[in-house]
N, C-alpha and C positions, 0 to 999 in steps of 0.2 A: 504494500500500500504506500508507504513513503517513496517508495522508489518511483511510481505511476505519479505520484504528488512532485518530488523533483523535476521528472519528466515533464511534467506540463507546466511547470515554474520556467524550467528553464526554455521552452519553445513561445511561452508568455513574451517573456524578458526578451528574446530572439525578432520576435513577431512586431515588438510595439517599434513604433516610428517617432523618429527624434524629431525636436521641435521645427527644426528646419525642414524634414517631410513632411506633418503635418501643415505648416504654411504656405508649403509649394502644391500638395493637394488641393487647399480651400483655395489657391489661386488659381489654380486649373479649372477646378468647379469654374469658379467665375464666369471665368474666359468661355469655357464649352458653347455658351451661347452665341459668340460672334464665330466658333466653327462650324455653325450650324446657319450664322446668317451669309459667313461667305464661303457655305460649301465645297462649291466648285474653283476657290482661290486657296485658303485658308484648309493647307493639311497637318498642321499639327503646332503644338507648343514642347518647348523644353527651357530648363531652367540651365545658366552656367554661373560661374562664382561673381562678384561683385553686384549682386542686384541686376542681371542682365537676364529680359526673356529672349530666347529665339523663337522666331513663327517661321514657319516655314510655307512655304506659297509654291504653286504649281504655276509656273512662268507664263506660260503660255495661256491661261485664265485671266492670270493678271494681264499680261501685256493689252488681252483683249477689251480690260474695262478702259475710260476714259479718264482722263487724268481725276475731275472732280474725284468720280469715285474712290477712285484710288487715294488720294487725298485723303477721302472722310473715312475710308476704311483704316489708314494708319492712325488717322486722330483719336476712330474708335477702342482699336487695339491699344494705344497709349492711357487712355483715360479709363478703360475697364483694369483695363492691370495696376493704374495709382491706385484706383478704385480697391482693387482685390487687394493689393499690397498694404495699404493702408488698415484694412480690414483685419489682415493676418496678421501685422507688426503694430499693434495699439500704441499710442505714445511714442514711435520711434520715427526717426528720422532719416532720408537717405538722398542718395540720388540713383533711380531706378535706370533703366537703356531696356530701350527696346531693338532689336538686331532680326532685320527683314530678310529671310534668305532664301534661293530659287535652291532646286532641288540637287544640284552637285553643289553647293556652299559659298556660290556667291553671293554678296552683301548687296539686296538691291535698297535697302534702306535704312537708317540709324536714328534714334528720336530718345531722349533724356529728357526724366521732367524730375522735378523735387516734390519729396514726399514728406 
């Protein structure tokens, strides 16, 4: 019996997520919704170190909206992530990047705002 009780302490302990993956989670939560509004542009998010998201974009989606769009979709992507970021770091302060990239890792856009 203690041994099944170790066992499951220790795969516990294994399993929970530090506070920096809990933050990066409810940030993702966030965002899901502008994956879903720019579908067919917008395939995925990942987090890298200094407060930087990466979004990653299907070029050829993009290339095809009109600048406006593309415009309000980076504003959006900025403002839901202060948004989310802000939410998961209460009281904290930073300066976030946002880091646009096509699908082999070129940088087609960069946006910083203070949080």
């Amino acid at each position: 019996m203690r041994i099944a009780l170790v066992l499951l302490l220790t795969l516990a302990a294994c399993s929970s997520q530090s506070p920096e993956e809990r933050a990066q989670s409810q940030e993702l939560a966030a965002l899901a919704p502008l994956k879903q509004r720019y579908s067919d542009v917008v395939m995925g998010f990942d987090f890298k170190p200094h407060d930087t998201l990466v979004v990653s974009l299907d070029l050829q989606n993009y290339n095809g909206m009109n600048d406006d769009d593309q415009d309000k979709m980076k504003s959006a992507i900025l403002a839901a992530w202060k948004s989310a970021w802000e939410q998961a770091h209460p009281g904290q302060h930073a300066t976030i990047h946002t880091q646009i990239l096509d699908f082999i890792g070129r940088t087609i856009a960069r946006q910083d705002a203070s949080v």
